[in-house]
C-alpha positions as CSV (number, residue, x, y, z in Angstrom):
1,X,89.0,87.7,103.3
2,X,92.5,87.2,102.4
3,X,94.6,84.3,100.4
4,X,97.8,83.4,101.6
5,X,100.5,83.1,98.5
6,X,102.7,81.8,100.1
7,X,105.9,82.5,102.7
8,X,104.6,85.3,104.9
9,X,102.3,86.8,102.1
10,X,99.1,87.5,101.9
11,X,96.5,89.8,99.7
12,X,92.7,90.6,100.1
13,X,90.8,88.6,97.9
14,X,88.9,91.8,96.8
15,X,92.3,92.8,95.0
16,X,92.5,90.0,93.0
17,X,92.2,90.6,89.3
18,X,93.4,87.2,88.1
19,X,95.2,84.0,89.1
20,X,97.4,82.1,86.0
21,X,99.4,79.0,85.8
22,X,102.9,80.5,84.8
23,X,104.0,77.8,82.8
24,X,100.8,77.8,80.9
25,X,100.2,81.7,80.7
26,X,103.8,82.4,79.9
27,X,103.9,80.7,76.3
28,X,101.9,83.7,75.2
29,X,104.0,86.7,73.5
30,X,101.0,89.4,75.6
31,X,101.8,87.6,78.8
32,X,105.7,87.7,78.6
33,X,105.6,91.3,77.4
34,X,103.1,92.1,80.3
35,X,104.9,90.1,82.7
36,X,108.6,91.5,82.0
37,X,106.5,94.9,81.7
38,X,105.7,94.3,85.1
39,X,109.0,93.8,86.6
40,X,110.6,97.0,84.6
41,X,108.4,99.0,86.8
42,X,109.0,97.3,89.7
43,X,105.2,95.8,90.0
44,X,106.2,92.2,90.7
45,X,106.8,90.6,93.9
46,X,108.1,87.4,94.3
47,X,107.1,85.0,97.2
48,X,108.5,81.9,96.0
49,X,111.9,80.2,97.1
50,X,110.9,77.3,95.1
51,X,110.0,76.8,91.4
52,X,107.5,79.7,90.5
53,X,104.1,78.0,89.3
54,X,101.7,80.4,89.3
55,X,100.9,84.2,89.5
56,X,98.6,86.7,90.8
57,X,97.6,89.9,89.2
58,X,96.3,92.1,92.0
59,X,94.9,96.4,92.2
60,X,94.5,97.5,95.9
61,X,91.6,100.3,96.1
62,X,94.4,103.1,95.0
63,X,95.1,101.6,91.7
64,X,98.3,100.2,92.3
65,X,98.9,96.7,90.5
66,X,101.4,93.8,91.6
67,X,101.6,90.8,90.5
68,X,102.7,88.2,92.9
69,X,105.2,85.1,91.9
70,X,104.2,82.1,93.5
71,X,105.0,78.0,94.2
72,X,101.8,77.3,94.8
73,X,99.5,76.1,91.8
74,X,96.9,77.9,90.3
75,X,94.4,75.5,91.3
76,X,95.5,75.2,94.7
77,X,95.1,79.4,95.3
78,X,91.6,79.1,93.3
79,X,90.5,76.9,95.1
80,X,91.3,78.7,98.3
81,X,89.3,81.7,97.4
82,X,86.2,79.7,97.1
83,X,85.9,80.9,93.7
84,X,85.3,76.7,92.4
85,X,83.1,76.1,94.8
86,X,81.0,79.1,93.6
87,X,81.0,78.1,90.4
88,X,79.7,74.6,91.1
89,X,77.1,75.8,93.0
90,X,75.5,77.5,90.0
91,X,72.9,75.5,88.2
92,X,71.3,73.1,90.1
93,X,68.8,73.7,92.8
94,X,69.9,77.3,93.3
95,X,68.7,79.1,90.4
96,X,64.7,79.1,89.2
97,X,64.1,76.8,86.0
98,X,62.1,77.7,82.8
99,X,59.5,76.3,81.9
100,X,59.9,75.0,77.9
C-alpha cells in the first residue's frame, strides 16, 4: 500500500520508518540536528506549499533515507496507514485471556 503525503507524492507504507509532528518533534536539539542533517545531504524532500506540519522518515529496500516535509498532520497520515486502527484492535476480543 501506499500513503499519499501530499501534492503528487506518494511512498510505500513498507518504507515508512516514522511519522512526527514537526512542531512538536522539532523543539528537540537530536531532531533539529538530524533534521538540518538531513537536508545537508540532500535527504529531504519537501511536498508542502503550505505550512509544513508534519514529517516522514522513510528507507526504500536499498537503504536510501528521505524524509518527506508535509501540510498534512501527523494524525491525519497515521491514521491513513491504518496504523490506529491496528492498535485499537489489540485487546479486546482478539487476543486469548489468562486465566488469574
Amino acid at each position: 500500500m501506499y500513503l499519499h503525503l501530499g501534492q503528487d507524492t506518494v511512498v510505500r507504507m513498507d518504507d515508512i520508518i516514522g511519522i512526527f509532528d514537526l512542531e512538536n518533534a522539532s523543539i528537540a536539539k537530536s531532531t533539529k540536528g538530524y533534521l538540518a542533517n538531513a537536508q545537508k545531504k540532500g535527504y529531504v524532500v519537501n511536498v508542502s506549499s503550505e505550512i509544513p506540519k508534519s514529517f516522514v522518515v522513510t528507507q526504500s529496500e536499498d537503504g536510501q533515507t528521505r524524509v518527506y516535509i508535509s501540510q498534512i498532520s501527523s494524525s491525519t497520515l497515521k491514521k491513513r496507514t491504518g496504523f490506529i486502527d491496528g492498535i485499537a484492535n489489540v485487546g479486546g476480543d482478539t487476543l486469548p485471556r489468562a486465566n488469574l
